[in-house]
ZAGU-261699 format. One record per residue (C-alpha): residue in three letters; chain; x, y, z. Coordinates in steps of 0.1 Angstrom, whole numbers, plus 2048, in hexadecimal, padded with zeros to 3 digits. Example, Ala and Ser with C-alpha at 12.3 -4.5 7.8 and 13.67 -1.06 7.14 Angstrom:
BEGIN
ALA/A/87B/7D3/84E
SER/A/889/7F5/847
//
This chain:
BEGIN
UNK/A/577/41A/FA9
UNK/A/585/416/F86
UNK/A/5A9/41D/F84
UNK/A/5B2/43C/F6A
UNK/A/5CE/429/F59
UNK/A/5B3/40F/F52
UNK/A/59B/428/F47
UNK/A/5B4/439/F32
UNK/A/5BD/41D/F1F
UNK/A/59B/411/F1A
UNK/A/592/434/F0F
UNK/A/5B1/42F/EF6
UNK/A/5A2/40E/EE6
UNK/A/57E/41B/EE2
UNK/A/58A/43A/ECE
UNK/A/5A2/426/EB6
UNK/A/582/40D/EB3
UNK/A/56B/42F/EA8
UNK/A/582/43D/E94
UNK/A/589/41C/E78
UNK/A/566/40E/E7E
UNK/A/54F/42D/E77
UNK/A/56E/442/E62
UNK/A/56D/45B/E80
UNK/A/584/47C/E77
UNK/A/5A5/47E/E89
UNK/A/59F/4A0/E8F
UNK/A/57F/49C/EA8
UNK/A/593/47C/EB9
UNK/A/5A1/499/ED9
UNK/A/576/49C/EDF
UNK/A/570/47A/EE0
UNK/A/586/470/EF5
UNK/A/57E/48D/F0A
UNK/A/55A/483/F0A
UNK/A/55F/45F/F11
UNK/A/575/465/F2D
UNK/A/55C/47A/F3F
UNK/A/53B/463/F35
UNK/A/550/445/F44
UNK/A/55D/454/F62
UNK/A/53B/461/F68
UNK/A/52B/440/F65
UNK/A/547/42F/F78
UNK/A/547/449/F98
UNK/A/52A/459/F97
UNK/A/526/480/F8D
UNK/A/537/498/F9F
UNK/A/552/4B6/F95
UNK/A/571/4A2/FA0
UNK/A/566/485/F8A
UNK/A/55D/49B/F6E
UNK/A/582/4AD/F74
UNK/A/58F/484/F72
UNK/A/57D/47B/F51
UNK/A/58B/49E/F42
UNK/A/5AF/48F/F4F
UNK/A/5A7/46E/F42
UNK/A/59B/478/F22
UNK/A/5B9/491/F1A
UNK/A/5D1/475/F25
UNK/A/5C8/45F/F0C
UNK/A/5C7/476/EEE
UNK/A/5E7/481/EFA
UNK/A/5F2/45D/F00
UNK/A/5EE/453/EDC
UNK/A/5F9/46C/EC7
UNK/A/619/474/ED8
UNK/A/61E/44D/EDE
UNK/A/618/44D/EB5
UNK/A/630/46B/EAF
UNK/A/64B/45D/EBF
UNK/A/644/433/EB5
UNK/A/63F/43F/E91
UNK/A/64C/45E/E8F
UNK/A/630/46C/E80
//
């Protein structure tokens, strides 16, 4: 079983990679995440509701993660 701090930060990198390398808008970066941490939790554990629940967390977390880590690092 993948560990969510892993799969938060990888979910981190991979939406920082779409958004400079396809000029993805900031404002749809929440439902990426959101997406990706549900399609990789799903393909990590299998489908059920309480892995759907932990890609939701996942997902949220790291959307959450780096814009407030941004706020505050470059008070932006």
């Amino acid at each position: 079983m993948i560990e969510t701090t892993v799969l938060v930060a990888s979910i981190i990198g991979v939406v920082q990679v779409i958004k400079s390398a396809f000029n993805f808008p900031s404002r749809f970066v929440p439902i990426l995440a959101l997406t990706l941490g549900v399609v990789a939790t799903t393909v990590y554990q299998g489908f059920g509701q309480e892995v759907v629940f932990a890609g939701i967390v996942a997902g949220l977390s790291a959307s959450g993660l780096y814009s407030s880590v941004k706020k505050v690092a470059f008070n932006k």
